[in-house]
N, C-alpha and C positions, 0 to 999 in steps of 0.2 A: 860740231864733233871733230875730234882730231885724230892724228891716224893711230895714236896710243887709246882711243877710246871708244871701244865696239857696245854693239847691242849687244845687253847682258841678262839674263833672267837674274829678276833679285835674288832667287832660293842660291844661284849659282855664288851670288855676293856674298849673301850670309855664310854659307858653308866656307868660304875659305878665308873671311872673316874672323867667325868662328877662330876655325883654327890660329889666327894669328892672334888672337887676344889668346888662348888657349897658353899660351907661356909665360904672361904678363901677369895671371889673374888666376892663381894655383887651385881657386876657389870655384873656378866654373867647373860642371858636371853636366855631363852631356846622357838626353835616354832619347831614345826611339822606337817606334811602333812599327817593325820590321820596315820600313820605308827609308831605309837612312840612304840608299843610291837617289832616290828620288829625291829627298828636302835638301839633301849635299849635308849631311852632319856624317858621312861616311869621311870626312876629309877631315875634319874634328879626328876621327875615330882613329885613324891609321896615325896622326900625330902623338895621339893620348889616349891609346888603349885602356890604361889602369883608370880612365877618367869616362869612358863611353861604356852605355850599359845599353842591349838592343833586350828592348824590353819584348820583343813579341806584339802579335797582334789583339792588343790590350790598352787601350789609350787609358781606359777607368783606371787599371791598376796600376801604368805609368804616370799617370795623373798623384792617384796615392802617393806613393813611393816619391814622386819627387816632391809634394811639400813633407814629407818624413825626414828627409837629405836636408832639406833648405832649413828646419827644425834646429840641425847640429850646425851651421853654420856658411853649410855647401849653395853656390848660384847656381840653378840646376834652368839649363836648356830643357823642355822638353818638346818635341818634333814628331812631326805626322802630316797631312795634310789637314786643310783647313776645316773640312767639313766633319773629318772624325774628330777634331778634338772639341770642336763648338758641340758634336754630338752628346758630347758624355758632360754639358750643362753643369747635371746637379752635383757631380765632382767636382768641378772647377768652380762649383758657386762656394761650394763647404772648405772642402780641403784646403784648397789654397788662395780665396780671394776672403772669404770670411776670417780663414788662420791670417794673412796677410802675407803670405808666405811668398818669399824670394824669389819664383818661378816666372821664367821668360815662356809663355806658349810662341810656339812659332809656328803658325799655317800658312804650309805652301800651296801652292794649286790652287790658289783660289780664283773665284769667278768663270764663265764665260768661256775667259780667255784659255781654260785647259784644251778648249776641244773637243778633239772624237772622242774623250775618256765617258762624254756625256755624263746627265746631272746627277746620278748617285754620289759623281768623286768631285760635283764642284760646291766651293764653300759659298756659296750666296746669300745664308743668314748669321754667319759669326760677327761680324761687324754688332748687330743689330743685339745678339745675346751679348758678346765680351762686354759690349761701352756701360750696359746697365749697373753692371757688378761692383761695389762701391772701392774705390780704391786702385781700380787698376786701370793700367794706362795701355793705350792702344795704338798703334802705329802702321803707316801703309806706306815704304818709300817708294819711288816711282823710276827710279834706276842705280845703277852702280854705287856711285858714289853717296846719295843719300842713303841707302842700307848700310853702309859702313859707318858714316856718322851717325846712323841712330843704335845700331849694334855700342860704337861706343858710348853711349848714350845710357842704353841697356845694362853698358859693363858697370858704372858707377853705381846705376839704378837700385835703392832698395825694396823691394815689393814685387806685387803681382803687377804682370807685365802680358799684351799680347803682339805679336810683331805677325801683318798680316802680308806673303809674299806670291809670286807670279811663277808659274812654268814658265809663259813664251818670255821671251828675249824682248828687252824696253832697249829704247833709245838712250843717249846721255842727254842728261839734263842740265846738268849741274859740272862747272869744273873742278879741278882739287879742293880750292878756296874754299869751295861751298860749306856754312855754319849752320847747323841743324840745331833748333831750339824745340824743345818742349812746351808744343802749345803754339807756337808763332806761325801766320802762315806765309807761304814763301812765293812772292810777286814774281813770273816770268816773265810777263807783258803786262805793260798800260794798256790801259784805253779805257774808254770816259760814255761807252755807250750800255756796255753789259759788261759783267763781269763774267766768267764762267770759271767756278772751282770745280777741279776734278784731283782725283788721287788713284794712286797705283796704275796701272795698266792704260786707265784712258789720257794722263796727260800728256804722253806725246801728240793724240791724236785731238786734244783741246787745240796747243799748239798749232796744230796742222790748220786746223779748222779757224782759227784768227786771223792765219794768214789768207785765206779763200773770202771770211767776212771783208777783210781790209778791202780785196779785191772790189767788192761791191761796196765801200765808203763806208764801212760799220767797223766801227772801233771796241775791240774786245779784249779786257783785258784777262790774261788767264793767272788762275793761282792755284797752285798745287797745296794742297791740303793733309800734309805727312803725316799729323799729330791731330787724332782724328778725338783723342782725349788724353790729357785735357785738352783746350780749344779758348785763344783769345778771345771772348765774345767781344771786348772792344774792339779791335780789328775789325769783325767780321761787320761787326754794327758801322763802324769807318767805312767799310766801301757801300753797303747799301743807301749812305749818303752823298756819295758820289758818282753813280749809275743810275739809269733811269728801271733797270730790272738786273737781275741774278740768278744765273744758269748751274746747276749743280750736276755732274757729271759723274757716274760711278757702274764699276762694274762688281755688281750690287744689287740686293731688291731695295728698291728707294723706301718700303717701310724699315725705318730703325738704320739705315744707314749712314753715310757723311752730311746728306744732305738733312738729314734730318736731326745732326748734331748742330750744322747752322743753324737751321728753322729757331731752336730750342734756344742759340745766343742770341737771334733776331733779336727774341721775345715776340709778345702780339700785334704790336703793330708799327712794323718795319720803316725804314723809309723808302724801300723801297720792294716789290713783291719778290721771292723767291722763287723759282720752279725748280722744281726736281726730277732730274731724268736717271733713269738705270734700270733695272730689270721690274717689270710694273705688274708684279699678282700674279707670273707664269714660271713654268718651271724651266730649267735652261734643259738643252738639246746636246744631240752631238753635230760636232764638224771641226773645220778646219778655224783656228783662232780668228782668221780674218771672215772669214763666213759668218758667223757668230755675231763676230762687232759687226759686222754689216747688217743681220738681221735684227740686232737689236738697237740699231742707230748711238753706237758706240763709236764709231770709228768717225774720221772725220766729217763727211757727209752726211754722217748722220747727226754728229752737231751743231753742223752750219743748219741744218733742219730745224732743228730745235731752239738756237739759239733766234731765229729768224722769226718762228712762230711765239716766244717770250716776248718780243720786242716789238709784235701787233696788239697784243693783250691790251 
């Protein structure tokens, strides 16, 4: 990390993102579900008034309205937190992933990591609804820098789109250079004993947790998994040729989430076993972000846990 690059929460990258493509791209349109201090599209808004609509607390009829917009030719941002917009499904299955329509969802808050808001306000099954819906692509950057590359990403992007982001504050991952591809996954570390994929919120703390295996002679390599759909299955199939097992990390119910978009590139029979770790058939809690990852063997120690118990299997 350098001293130009802090812990960032992604919603905080997107919002001012956002706004910076906002003059390049006459074509984006920005709505929100009374939440816009919260997702940071309030920074959009104070830029491009005539271009920000605060829809109220209505994601179904903000959901409407912007594949209507994205109809006449408008890139329509729409913004909420994660779990209301995954909420309102059979809108975003119709309206705009069946129309095909130009619409970026953006959930913030997602996972776990929100905290004391406890599990009413955290998104832990969008992942598992978005990636089904045929055509739309799905993304989860893991700090600063990769939400900006994938925003621009987004900006090109024709279609339905979900971009899934973090309240707490992530580490830098990634320096300037960093090149964000659609579908590729992104190597931070070798090593040649496990692999462990993790995305959004948990991989600083994969990271953390390779350097503690190292500690103990176990070589782990970590890879952040941005582009959760589509998803190289060559790749993914590449490393389960070169590990003896495969640790999948997410802050997430592990049905229908990251891990189980690898499972599906494996195919049936891998060369080498998968496991999957993230929120396993319970509902999330309140407390403090680190609390949380602690009790859900999210954070580092709780990796080295898991990673440790993969690798007696």
């Amino acid at each position: 990390m350098t001293q130009e690059q802090k812990a960032k929460a992604t919603r905080q990258a997107f919002g001012e993102t956002l706004a910076s493509l906002g003059a390049s791209h006459p074509d984006i349109v920005v709505m929100d579900a009374d939440l816009s201090k919260s997702t940071k599209s309030d920074i959009f808004a104070k830029q491009f008034p005539e271009r920000f609509f605060e829809m109220g607390i209505a994601e179904q009829n903000m959901l409407g309205v912007a594949a209507g917009l994205a109809s006449t030719g408008k890139h329509v941002f729409c913004c909420s937190f994660a779990c209301f917009l995954a909420g309102r499904f059979e809108t975003i299955k119709i309206s705009v992933a069946y129309a095909k329509a130009n619409v970026t969802m953006v959930g913030t808050h997602a996972g776990v990591g929100i905290g004391p808001d406890g599990y009413s306000q955290m998104g832990l099954e969008d992942l598992a609804l978005l990636r089904t819906l045929p055509g739309v692509q799905v993304f989860q950057p893991c700090d600063e820098i990769e939400t900006q590359a994938i925003m621009m990403h987004l900006a090109k992007h024709q279609g339905p789109a979900y971009l899934r982001l973090t309240r707490q504050n992530l580490s830098p991952m990634h320096s300037k250079d960093y090149v964000f591809k659609a579908g590729a996954l992104d190597v931070l570390s070798e090593g040649s004993d496990i692999a462990i994929f993790a995305t959004g919120g948990t991989v600083m703390h994969a990271l953390q947790a390779s350097e503690l295996l190292k500690n103990e002679g176990i070589s782990a390599a970590v890879i952040n998994v941005p582009s959760i759909k589509p998803l190289n299955a060559g790749e993914v199939r590449a490393w389960a040729k070169r590990v003896s097992v495969m640790l999948s990390v997410e802050d997430h119910m592990v049905a229908g989430g990251m891990g189980g978009s690898l499972a599906e590139a494996l195919g049936p029979e891998p060369s080498a076993p998968l496991i999957m770790h993230g929120i396993h058939d319970v509902f999330g809690e309140s407390g403090s972000p680190s609390e949380l990852y602690a009790k859900f063997e999210l954070d580092a120690a709780g990796i080295v846990k898991h990673a440790k118990r993969a690798l007696k299997r």
